[in-house]
N, C-alpha and C positions, 0 to 999 in steps of 0.2 A: 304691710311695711309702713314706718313711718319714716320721717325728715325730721333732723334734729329741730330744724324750726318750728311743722306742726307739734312735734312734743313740748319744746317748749313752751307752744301759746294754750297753753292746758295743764303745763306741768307743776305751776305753784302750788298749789295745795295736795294736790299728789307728792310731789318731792319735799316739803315739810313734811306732811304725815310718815312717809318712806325716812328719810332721816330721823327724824324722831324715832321712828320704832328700832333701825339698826346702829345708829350713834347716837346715844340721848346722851343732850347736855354739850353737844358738839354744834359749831355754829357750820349751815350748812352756807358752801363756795363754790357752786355749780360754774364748772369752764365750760361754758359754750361753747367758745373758740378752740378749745382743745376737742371737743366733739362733733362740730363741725370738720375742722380740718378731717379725722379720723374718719368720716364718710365721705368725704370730697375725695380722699384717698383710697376707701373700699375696703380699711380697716375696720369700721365700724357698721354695726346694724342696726336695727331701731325694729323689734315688732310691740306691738299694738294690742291692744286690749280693749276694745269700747263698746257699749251698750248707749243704747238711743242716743247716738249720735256726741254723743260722752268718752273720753278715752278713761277708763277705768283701769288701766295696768298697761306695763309696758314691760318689755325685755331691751337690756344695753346687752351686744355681743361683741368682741373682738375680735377676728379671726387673723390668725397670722403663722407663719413656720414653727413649729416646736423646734426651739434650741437647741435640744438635743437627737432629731430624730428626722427624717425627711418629709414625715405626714405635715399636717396644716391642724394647726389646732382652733376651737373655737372656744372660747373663754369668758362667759359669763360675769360682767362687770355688776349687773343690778337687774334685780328682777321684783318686782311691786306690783300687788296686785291690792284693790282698796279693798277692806275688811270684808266689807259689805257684799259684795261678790267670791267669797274665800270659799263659801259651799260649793256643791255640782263641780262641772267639767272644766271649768273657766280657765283654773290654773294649769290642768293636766293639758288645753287648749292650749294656752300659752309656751309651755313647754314644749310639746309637738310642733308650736308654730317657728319658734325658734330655731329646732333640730333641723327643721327640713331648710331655713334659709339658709342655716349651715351649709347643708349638704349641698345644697344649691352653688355656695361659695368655694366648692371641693373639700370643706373640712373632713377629716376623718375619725375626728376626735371631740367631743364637747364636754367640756367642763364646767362646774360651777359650782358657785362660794358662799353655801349659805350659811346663818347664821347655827351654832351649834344646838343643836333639842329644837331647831322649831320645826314649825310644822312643814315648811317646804323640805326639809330635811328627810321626814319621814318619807314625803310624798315621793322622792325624789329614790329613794331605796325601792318602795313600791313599782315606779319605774324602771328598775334593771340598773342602776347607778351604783358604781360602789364608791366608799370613803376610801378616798389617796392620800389625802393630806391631811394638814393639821396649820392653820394660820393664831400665829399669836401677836398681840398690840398692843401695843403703849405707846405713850405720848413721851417727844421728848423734848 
């Protein structure tokens, strides 16, 4: 687990590279304070990904009531993992390490919102995950 703080004081170049790859051409406007609050609250999660003492990847979680149902959903805001680590266990790690703070959290449900045809996409089927939705966007 991490602290929105320790993420931050690691996350510049991570969170460019990450931006760039899921909104290119988008100026990126990280709320701190919006994700702060969200863990001072128990909204938010933070796991971690690092190598030699490096944070290499990180998962943002939400966890909150589904709207329409009495479970506890958890919801996947951002998952990045730096390229260079994309091989072996690392991501399927991450993903595990995630589900279980879920569960931890009481979720019953976890979600998340990847980018369409990539490759966590596929991973993520691999997984036992099915496609629910479908997100579309534009600027207005």
């Amino acid at each position: 687990m991490l602290t929105v703080d320790e993420l931050s004081e690691q996350l510049d170049t991570l969170a460019v590279a990450n931006f760039a790859e899921v909104r290119p051409g988008e100026t990126q406007a990280l709320n701190v304070d919006f994700f702060r609050s969200g863990e001072k609250n128990g909204l938010i999660f933070i796991v971690g990904a690092v190598h030699d003492g490096n944070i290499i990847g990180y998962s943002v979680t939400f966890v909150l009531p589904d709207m329409h149902t009495s479970a506890v959903l958890a919801s996947n805001d951002v998952i990045y993992l730096d390229p260079r680590h994309r091989l072996g266990m690392t991501a399927v790690r991450l993903v595990r390490a995630t589900e279980a703070e879920a569960l931890r959290r009481g979720a019953s449900i976890m979600q998340w919102n990847p980018l369409v045809d990539s490759r966590f996409t596929k991973l993520l089927g691999r997984l036992g995950y099915m496609p629910r939705s479908v997100t579309y966007r534009r600027g207005l």
